[in-house]
C-alpha positions, 0 to 999 in steps of 0.5 A: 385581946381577950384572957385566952389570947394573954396565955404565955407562948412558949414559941417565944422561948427555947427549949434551952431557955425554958430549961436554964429557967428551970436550973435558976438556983435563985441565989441571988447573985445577979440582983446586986449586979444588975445597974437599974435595980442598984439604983431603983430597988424594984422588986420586978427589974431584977432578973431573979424576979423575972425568971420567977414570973416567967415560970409562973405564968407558964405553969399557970397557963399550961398545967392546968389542973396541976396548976390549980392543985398547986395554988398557982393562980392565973396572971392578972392584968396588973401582973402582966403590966409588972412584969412589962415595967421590969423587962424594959427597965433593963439595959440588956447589959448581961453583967448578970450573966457573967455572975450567974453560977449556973451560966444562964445566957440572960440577954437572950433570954430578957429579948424573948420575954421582950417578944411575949410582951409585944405579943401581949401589946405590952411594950413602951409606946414609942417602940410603934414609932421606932418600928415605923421609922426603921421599917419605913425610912431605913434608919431610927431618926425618921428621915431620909435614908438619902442623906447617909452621907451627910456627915462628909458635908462639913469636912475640909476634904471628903475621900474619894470612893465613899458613896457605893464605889465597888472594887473598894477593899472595906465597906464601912457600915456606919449605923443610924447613930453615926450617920444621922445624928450630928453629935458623933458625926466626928466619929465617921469623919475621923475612921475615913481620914484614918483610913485614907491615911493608912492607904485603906480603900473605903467605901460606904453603903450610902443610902442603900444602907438600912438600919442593921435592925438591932433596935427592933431586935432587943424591942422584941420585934426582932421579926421585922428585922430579916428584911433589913438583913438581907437588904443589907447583906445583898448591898455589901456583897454587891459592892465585892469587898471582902471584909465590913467594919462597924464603928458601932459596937451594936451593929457589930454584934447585929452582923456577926451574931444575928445576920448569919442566923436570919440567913442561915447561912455565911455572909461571905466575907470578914466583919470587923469592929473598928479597934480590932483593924484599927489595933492591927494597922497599928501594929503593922505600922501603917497608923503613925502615932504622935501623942495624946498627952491626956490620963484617961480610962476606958469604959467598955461597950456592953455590946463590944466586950460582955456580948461580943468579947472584945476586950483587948482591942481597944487597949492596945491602941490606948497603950499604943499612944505616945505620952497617954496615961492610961487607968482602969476603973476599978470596975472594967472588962467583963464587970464593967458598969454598963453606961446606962444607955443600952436596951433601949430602957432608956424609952422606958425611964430615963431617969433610971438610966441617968442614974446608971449613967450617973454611978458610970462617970462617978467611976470615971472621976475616981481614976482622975481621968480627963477623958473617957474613952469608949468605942460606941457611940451611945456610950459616948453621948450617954457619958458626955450627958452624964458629965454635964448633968453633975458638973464633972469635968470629964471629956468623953470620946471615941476611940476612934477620935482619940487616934484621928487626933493622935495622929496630927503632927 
């Protein structure tokens, strides 16, 4: 690619993008709030930083003469590979946002910068792979899409209806991570036996269901998503239920936020993430709860609570437990620590985002809590990780498990 070809595209961004980084104050607010350059102090992760360069190049590459009068200068390759380092350590958490005195919607605008660095070929390596697997094979694990379903194999007894049954009245998009990695296989087996037992007929989309797409949309190859959207969007409408439920905090906000703007149009029925029905069938009395006699805290998702501002949820189920004790982190709701696992900036350093992970569960033992509860699986496996590393003594689990056992006599 040719130093013409490396001229910033400003059909990466929109107008309001380019406008918000015109409003940036450069008070630094968000640099002391971002959880990878808490623990890094590199000067390109934060997000003040980035917006900088972003300004930089598009007056360097587009103003022209004034850009010359100016002494802005045109980016160097060295420059451009800065800039890729720091747009790809960062967790796509959006804590910056929430601080940001003027409100710049920083998540979106990180996943365009992501997009001009694909342009540019400036993009951790994997991500060809991962392109490859969900493009290809449907899912992030690479194998076949066809065993979707295998996480029902080791159970003492599988609902019925759970492969493609039409007249079901919730299809439940289980994801690559639920679906494909045994680690949380519990986390689907448990949603489907409390359903059952709450008298809810389920489906799944078995192996017609494919990637949700939202790896590649935050790798900034977001393009290589609409087909999934469709294909999926198709599959459920097929089947005739009137709501989807995600135990998947990412594939939540992929169907409620991304989905309808690729199809420009309602997908025609109600999604749901878990703890929203779970919190209602609760409450409507079809979920009996016996007891869960642990102190526990609950970490939220970035994609459940600061991205699709789920809050409330998950902690009306805790509360609703006979015999939990239930303690906030000091830090929790929209400032919640992001786990360390999101973005896919662990692709990029893992050691940075073990750190994060690290500072997340140091948090957790100071509530002197013995579970952890989240409601999303990488959330789930990145705080288990990060207990097991520095010895703490700390069980991390699904919300979902936490009721499935709660409600065992």
């Amino acid at each position: 690619m040719g130093q013409s070809d490396k001229r910033l595209n400003l059909a990466n961004f929109t107008l309001r993008q380019m406008m918000e980084m015109e409003a940036c104050t450069r008070c630094g607010e968000c640099i002391e709030t971002c959880p990878t350059f808490a623990e890094a102090r590199s000067e390109e992760i934060h997000p003040q930083q980035k917006i900088a360069r972003v300004k930089a190049f598009w007056k360097a590459d587009h103003l022209g003469f004034l850009a010359r009068i100016f002494g802005i200068q045109p980016a160097s390759e060295d420059d451009r590979a800065s800039f890729s380092q720091g747009v790809y350590r960062c967790t796509l958490c959006a804590r910056c946002h929430v601080v940001c005195p003027v409100q710049i919607d920083t998540r979106p605008l990180w996943i365009s910068m992501r997009e001009q660095l694909v342009e540019w070929g400036l993009y951790p390596e994997f991500f060809d792979t991962l392109n490859e697997r969900v493009t290809s094979q449907h899912n992030i694990s690479g194998e076949s899409n066809e065993n979707r379903l295998v996480w029902t194999q080791n159970m003492a007894r599988v609902p019925e209806g759970l492969d493609r049954q039409t007249g079901a009245e919730t299809v439940y998009f289980v994801g690559c991570v639920g679906a494909m990695y045994p680690r949380v296989y519990g986390v689907p087996q448990s949603f489907v036996q409390i359903m059952e037992r709450a008298g809810e007929k389920v489906t799944t989309l078995g192996g017609d269901e494919w990637c949700c797409g939202f790896p590649l949309q935050i790798a900034g190859m977001g393009k290589h998503a609409h087909g999934l959207a469709g294909h999926n969007v198709e599959a459920v409408r097929a089947t005739g239920a009137r709501r989807l439920v995600t135990t998947c905090p990412s594939c939540y906000h992929t169907w409620t936020h991304e989905y309808p703007r690729i199809l420009g149009e309602p997908l025609g029925f109600e999604v749901l993430h878990a703890t929203e029905l779970l919190a209602d069938l609760i409450d409507e009395g079809k979920i009996k709860l016996h007891g869960f006699p642990q102190r526990v805290t609950y970490h939220d998702p970035c994609d459940l609570g600061r991205t699709s501002g789920i809050y409330d949820p998950p902690r009306r189920i805790i509360e609703a437990v006979p015999g939990i004790q239930f303690v906030e982190m000091a830090e929790n709701r929209e400032m919640a620590l992001c786990c360390g696992g999101g973005g896919d900036a662990e692709m990029a350093d893992p050691d940075l985002t073990a750190a994060v992970g690290k500072r997340r569960i140091q948090q957790v033992q100071e509530t002197g809590a013995q579970v952890v509860i989240s409601a999303c699986q990488q959330c789930d496996r990145t705080l288990a990780e990060a207990a097991r590393k520095n010895r703490i003594r700390i069980r991390a689990m699904d919300i979902v498990q936490v009721v499935w056992q709660a409600m065992q006599e």
